[in-house]
C-alpha positions as CSV (number, residue, x, y, z in Angstrom):
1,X,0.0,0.0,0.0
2,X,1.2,3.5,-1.2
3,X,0.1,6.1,1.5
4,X,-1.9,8.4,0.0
5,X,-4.4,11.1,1.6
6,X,-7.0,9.2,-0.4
7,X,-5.7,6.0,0.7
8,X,-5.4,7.2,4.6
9,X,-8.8,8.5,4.0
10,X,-10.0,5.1,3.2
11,X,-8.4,3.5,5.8
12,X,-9.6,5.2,8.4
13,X,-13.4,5.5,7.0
14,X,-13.5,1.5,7.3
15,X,-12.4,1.6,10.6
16,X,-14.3,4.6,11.4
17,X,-17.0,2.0,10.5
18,X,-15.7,-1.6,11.4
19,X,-13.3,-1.2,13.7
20,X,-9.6,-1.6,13.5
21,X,-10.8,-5.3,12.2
22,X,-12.0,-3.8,9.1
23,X,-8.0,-3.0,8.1
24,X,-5.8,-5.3,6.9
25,X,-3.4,-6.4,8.7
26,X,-0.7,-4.7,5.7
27,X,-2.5,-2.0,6.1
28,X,-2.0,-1.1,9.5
29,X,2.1,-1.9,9.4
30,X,2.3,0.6,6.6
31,X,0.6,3.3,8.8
32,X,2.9,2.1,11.5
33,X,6.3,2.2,9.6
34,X,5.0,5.2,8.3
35,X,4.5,6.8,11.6
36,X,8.2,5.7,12.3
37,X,9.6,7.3,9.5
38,X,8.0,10.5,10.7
39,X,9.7,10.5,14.1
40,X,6.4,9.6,16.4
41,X,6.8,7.4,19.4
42,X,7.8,3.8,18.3
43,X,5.1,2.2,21.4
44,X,2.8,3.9,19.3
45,X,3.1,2.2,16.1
46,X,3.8,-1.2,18.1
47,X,0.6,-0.9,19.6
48,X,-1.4,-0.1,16.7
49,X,-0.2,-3.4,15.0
50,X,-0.1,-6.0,18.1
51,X,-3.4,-7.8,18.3
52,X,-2.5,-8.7,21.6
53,X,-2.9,-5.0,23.3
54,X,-6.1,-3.9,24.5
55,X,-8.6,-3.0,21.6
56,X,-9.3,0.5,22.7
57,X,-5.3,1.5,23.0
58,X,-5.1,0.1,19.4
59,X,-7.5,2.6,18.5
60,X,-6.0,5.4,20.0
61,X,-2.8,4.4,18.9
62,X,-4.6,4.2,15.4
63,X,-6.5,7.8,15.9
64,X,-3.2,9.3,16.8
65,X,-1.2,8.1,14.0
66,X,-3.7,9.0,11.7
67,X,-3.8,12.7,12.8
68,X,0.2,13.1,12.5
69,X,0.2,11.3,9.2
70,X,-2.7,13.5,7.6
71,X,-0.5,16.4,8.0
72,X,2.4,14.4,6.0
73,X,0.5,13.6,2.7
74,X,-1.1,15.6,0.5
75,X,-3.6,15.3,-2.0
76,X,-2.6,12.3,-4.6
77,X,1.2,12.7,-3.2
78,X,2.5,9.1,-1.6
79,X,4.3,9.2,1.8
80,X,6.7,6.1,1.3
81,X,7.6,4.4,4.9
């Protein structure tokens, strides 16, 4: 997956919707290398993608990432991670 504001848009629409089930699982590492490659915290990508943590820090993790990451891409340009 190329990171795209479209494609963050998406992302975050089905699990706006679904849940962080609704993503798939490549998904949610490219958001969290992503979010590495943009200096956040590293827990925070680690909890976004570890099935084993608690749903609702998942989604925070996933709300927060999303946020910082909006800011990153523009329009049809790709963040690469």
């Amino acid at each position: 997956m190329t990171l795209t504001r479209t494609s963050l848009e998406g992302l975050a629409r089905r699990v706006a919707e679904s849940g962080l089930t609704a993503a798939a699982p490549g998904d949610l590492d490219v958001l969290a290398e992503t979010a590495e490659v943009i200096g956040l915290n590293p827990v925070l990508a680690e909890v976004l993608v570890d099935p084993s943590e608690p749903i609702v820090a998942r989604e925070r993790a996933f709300s927060l990432i999303a946020c910082a990451v909006s800011g990153q891409v523009r329009g049809g340009v790709a963040l690469a991670a």
